[in-house]
N, C-alpha and C positions, 0 to 999 in steps of 0.2 A: 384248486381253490378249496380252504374247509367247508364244511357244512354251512348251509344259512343257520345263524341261530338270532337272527331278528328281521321282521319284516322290514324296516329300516331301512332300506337300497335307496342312495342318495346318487344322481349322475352328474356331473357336472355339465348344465346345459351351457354354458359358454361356448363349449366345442362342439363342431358338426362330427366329429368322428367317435365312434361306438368305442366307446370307454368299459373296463373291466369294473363288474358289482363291485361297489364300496360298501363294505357293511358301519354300521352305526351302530358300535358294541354298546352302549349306555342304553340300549332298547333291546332288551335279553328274551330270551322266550323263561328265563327263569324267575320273571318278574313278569306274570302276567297283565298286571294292570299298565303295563306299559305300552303293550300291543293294542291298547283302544285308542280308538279317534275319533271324533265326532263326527266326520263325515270321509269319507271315501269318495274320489271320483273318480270312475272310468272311460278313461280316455282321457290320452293326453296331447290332443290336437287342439286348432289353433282356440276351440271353444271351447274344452275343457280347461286348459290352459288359462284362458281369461278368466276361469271363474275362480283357479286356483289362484290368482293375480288379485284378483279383485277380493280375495280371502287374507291376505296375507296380513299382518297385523290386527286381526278381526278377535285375535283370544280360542279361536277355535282352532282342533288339532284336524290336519289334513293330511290324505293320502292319495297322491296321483299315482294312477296305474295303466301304463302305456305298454302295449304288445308288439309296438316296435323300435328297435333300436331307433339312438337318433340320429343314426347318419341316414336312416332309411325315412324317418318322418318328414325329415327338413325337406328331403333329398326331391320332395315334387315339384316338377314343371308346370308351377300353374300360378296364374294372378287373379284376386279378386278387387271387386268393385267394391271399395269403401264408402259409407254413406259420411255424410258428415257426423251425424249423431254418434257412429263409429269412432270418429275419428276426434270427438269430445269425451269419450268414452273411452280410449287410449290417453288422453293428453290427463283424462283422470286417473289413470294406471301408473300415469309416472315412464310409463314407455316410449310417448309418443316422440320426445325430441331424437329418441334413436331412429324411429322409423320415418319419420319424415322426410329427413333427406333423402331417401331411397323410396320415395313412390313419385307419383306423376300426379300432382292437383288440376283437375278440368279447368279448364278458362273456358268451355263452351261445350253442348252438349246437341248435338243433330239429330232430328228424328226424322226420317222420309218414307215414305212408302212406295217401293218397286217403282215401275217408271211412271209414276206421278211427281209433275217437275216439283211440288210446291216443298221445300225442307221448314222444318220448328226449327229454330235457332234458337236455344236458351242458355242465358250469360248469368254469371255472379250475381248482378245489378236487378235483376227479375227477383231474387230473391234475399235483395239486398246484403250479400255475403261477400265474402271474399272470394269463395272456391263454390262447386256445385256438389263438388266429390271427391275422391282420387281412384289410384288404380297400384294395389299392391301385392309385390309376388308372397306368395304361400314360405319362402327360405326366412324375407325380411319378418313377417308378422310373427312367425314360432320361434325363427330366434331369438328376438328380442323378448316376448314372454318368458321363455325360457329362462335366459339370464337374468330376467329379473328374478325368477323363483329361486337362485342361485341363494340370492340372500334372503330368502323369506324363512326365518328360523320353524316358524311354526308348522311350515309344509315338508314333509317326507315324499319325494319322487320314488319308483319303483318301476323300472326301465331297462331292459325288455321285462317284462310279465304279463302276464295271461291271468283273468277270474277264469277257474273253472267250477265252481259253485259257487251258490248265496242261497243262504237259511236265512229267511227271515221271522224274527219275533217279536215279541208286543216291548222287546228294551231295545233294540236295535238287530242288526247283523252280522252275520256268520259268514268271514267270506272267505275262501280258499285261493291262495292262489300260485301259481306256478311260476318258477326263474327258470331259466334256461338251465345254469350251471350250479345247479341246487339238484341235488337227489330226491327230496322229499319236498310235497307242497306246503307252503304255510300259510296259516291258520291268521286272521288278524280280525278283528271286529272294531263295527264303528254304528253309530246310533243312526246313522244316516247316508245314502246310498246316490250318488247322481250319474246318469247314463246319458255318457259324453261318447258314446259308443258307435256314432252314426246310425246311414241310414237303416240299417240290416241288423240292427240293436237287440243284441241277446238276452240281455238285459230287459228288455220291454217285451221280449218272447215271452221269455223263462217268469216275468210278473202275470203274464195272460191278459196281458195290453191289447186290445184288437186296434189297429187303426181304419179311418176311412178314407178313400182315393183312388185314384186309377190310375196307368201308363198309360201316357201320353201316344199318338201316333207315330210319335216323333223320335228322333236322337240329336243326341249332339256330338257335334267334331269341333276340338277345340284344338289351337295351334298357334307357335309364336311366328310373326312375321319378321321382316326387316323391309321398310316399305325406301320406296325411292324418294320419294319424297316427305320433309319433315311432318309429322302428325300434330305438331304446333298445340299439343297436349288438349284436343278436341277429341271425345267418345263419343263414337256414332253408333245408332241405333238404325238397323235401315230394316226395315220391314217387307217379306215378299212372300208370295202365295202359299209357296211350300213352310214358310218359318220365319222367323224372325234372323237376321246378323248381326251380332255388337260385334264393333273394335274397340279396345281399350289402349289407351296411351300409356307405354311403358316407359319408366324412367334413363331406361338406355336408349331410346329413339327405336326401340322396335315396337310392338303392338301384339296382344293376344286376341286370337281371334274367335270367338263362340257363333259355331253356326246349326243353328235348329233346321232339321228337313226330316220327310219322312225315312222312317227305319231303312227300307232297300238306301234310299238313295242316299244316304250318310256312309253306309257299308261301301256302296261307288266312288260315296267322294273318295273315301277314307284309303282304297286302293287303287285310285287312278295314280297313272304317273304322274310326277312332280309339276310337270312344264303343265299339264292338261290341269292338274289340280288348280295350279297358282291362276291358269289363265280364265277356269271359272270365276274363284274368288278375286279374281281381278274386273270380272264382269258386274258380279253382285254387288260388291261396294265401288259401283259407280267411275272407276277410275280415281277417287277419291284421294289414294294416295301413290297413286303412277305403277310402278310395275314394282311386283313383290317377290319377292325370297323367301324362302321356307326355312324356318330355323329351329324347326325341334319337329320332333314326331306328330303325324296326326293322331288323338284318343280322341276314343268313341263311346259315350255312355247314354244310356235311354234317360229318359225324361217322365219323371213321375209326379204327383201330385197326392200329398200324403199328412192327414193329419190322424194323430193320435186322439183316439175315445179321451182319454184322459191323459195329464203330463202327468199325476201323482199315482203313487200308488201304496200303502203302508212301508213307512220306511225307505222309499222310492221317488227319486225326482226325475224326470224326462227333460234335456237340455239340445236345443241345435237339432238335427238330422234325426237324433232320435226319435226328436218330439212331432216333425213336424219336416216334408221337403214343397218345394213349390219349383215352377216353371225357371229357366235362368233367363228369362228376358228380365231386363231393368236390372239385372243382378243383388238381388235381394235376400238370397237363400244364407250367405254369409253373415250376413248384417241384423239376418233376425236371430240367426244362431246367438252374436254376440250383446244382443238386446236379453236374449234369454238368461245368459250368464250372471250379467251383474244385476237384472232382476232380482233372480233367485238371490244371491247375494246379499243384495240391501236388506230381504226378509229374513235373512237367515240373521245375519247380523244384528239385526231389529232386535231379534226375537232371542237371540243368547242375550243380547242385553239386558232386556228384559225376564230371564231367567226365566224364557221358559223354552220345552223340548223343542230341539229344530226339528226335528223328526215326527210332531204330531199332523195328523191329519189337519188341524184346525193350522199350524203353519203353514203346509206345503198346500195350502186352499188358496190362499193372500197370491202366490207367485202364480197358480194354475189362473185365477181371476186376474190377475192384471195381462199376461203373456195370451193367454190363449184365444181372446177374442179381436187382438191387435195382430193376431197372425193369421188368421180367418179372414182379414180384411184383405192383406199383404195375397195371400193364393190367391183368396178371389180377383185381386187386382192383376195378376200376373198369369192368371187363367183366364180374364175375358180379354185382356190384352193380344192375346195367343190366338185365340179362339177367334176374335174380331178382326184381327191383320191375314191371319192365314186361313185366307179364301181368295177364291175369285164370285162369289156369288154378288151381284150386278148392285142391289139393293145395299147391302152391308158395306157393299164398297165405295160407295156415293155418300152412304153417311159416316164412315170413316173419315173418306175424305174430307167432310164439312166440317168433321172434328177437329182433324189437325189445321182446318184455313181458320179456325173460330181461338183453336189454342195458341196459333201463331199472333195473333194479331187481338187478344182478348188479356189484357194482364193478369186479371183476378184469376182467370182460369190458367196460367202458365204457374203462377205464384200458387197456388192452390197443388199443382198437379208436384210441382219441387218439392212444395212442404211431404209429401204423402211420402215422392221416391228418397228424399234425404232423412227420413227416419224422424223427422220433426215434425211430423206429425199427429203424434202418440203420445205415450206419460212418457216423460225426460226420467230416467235412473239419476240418482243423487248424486253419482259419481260424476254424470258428465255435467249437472249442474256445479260441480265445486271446481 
């Protein structure tokens, strides 16, 4: 392959399979003012992706920069729990009639706690909707992003690559970055910088971002079923001493399983044999859906609790995992990622409209103020949730109980607890109003 001589790497995301650099010769290193963009984003998962989405037509020049191929990004074995406001927020992307067909919408939602008979049962009709939520695999949500970026003329992809610096200055940044089958790094700049780079964010290192939080006691083992019996597209939440367990309803009749327990005893589940594995988790959710199958590997990741000092930082925006991880009960960690996205978005758009810098501090204040104290809410919500279910202390667990006989049988407070978990809650982004 020649030399790079433009940063320019366009992939076609329509296909899952890892495609040779296409270079974009109208964007020359011989014409430097070509290599600027107004913003940069790193990371091209399923949250950086939304916000290149939700960019597309905006007048601004973009550059997504993803460090791994895309047959390897698609390529995870994993589903998330879409909120509704999610899933308003897709349908404002232009995306959503792709991925609809290919998730599962709740018709009911179970919350129980260990062997306490009494179950929540919450329907559509409680919160006057049609759906509660759904449940969507990690392949469906990046593809469809993906291809829609396909026609976003104003966005440049750069896939595989690597940032291996950023100089920041008072007109924008300096960023370096590396192709696989390129000799030399290149150089491209852009007045504005967002780090879609998860939880482990180099990016929010290398700024001298400190965050606040701690590891949880906990891990999780996550894993897809094939249950024996139909899941009638109902997600349970069952609650027990050691952790919390969601099931989610998959659109093929199998189910992904998230189950929180202390660190040793995740690493046990995680290598017991198969028959012993399936026949605990056949114990913990209740028999609920008859005798289960194992159908993909068990993964095992700890459980953090993590917000950043600040999302901004001169020339610096913090999005998703970067900014911010919480607890995976209620499955929220997704949903604020993509609340964060077209947040930022709306103000950024805002604010080119209005001709002025996206890149000043006085912009990137407007998204740090509206995102940062609705996601304060969200950990704290999903840390005393955690914190209040997994026990057995006698006291805690009587008023637990009273909770869920008061939230079963109390409307306002069932309706009250949906609006909080379906992301309608909080300021609605303009997108999922239109």
């Amino acid at each position: 392959m020649p030399p790079l001589d433009s940063p320019s790497v366009r992939v076609d995301a329509a296909t899952t399979e890892s495609l040779p650099l296409q270079i974009n010769n109208e964007n020359t290193v011989a014409n430097p003012a070509n290599l600027d963009y107004d913003l940069a984003i790193v990371g091209g998962g399923i949250i950086g992706n939304t916000l290149a989405v939700a960019l597309q037509n905006s007048g601004l020049r973009v550059v997504s920069i993803e460090s791994q191929a895309q047959s390897e990004s698609i390529a995870k074995s994993r589903a998330y729990v879409l909120s509704m406001l999610s899933g308003q927020i897709f349908e404002g992307l232009g995306i959503w009639n792709q991925v609809l067909p290919q998730v599962t919408q709740f018709s009911q939602i179970q919350i129980s706690d260990a062997d306490y008979a009494g179950v929540v049962k919450m329907y559509p009709q409680d919160l006057g909707t049609d759906t509660l939520g759904y449940a969507a695999s990690h392949e469906v949500l990046l593809t469809a992003l993906q291809t829609k970026l396909v026609a976003a003329e104003n966005i440049t992809v750069m896939c595989p690559a690597q940032v291996v610096d950023v100089d920041y200055t008072d007109a924008g940044a300096d960023i370096t970055v590396y192709t696989p089958d390129c000799g030399a790094p290149t150089k491209i700049r852009a007045s504005l910088v967002i780090a879609a780079d998860g939880a482990k964010s180099s990016l929010r290192d290398r700024a001298g971002i400190a965050t606040t939080g701690f590891n949880y006691w906990q891990s999780c083992i996550t894993a897809t079923i094939k249950p024996e019996k139909p899941h009638n597209n109902v997600a349970y939440e069952r609650f027990w001493y050691a952790g919390p367990i969601g099931v989610l309803p998959l659109a093929d009749g199998r189910c992904q399983v998230v189950w929180t327990v202390p660190h040793q005893q995740a690493e046990e589940l995680r290598d017991l044999p198969v028959s012993e594995f399936l026949k605990a988790l056949e114990h913990c959710t209740g028999g609920l859906l008859g005798k289960l199958e194992l159908d993909s590997q068990r993964w095992l990741f700890p459980v953090k609790l993590m917000q950043s000092n600040q999302y901004i930082a001169p020339r610096l925006a913090l999005i998703g995992d970067a900014a911010h991880c919480c607890h995976p009960v209620a499955g929220q960690g997704m949903n604020l990622g993509i609340r964060d996205a077209v947040a930022l978005a709306e103000v950024l758009i805002a604010a080119h409209h209005a001709g002025e810098d996206i890149g000043s501090k006085s912009v990137l204040n407007r998204y740090a103020k509206w995102r940062k104290p609705e996601n304060w809410v969200i950990l704290a919500f999903t840390d005393f949730l955690d914190r209040m279910f997994s026990n057995q202390i006698l006291p805690i667990v009587i008023i637990r109980r009273i909770g869920l006989f008061l939230l079963d049988r109390v409307p306002v407070f069932k309706y009250l607890a949906l609006r909080l978990m379906t992301g309608l809650a909080g300021k609605i982004p303009q997108v999922a109003r239109s």
